[in-house]
N, C-alpha and C positions, 0 to 999 in steps of 0.2 A: 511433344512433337518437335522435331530438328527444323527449323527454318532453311531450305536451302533451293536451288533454282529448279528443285524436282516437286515444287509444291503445286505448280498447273496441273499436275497430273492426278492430283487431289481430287474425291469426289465433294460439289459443293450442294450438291440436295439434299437440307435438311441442317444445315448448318444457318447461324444469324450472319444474312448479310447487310451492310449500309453502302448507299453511294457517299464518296466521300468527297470526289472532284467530276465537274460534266463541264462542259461548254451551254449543254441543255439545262437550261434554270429548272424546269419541269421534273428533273430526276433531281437534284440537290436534296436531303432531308428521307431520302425513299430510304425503310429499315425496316427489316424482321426477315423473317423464315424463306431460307432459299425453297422454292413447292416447284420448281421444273425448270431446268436448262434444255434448251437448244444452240442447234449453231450459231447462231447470232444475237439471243437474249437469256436474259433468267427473268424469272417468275416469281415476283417477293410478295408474299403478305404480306401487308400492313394496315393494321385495325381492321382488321375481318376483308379490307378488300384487297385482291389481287394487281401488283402493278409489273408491268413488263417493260423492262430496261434494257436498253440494245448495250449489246458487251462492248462494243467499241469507242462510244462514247462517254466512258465511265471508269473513275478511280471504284475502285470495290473496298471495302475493309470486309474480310470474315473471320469469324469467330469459331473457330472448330471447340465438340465437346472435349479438350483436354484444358480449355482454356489456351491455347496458342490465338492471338489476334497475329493477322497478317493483311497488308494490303496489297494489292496486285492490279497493277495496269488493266483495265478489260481487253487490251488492245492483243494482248501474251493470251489469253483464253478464249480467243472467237476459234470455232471449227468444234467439229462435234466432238463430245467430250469422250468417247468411242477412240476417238482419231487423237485426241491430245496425251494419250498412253505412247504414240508412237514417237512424239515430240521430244525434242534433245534442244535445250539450251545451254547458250553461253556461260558461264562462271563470270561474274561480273566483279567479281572483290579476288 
């Protein structure tokens, strides 16, 4: 998979997510199987229990099955994930 600034538009249900950076010490350490996004959170397994992490507050790293790791601001993926198909972002390099 090509890394490039059309990776939000990416589906992330079902791929390994970890928080990587929060301000919230509570998410720091939070890893495993992205199980539901909404507008404003995902839904990770981790060891059998469910944790819900608000997008905003949170570095993400995910892991797609081609093996591509990528980290992404949560702050770029708040809005329904429906609506982030219509998103155009800046070219940043």
């Amino acid at each position: 998979m090509k890394v490039t600034p059309d990776i939000i538009r990416e589906e992330f249900i079902g791929t390994n997510g970890a928080v990587t950076n929060s301000p919230h010490a509570g998410y720091l350490g939070i890893c495993g199987e992205v199980l539901d996004e909404t507008r404003n959170t995902f839904t990770i397994q981790q060891d059998g229990a469910t944790k819900c992490v608000v997008k905003d507050q949170a570095v993400f790293q995910f892991q797609f099955s081609d093996g591509t790791v990528v980290e992404i601001d949560g702050k770029l993926l708040v809005g329904k994930p429906e609506d982030r198909l219509k998103k155009t972002m800046k070219r940043l390099w």
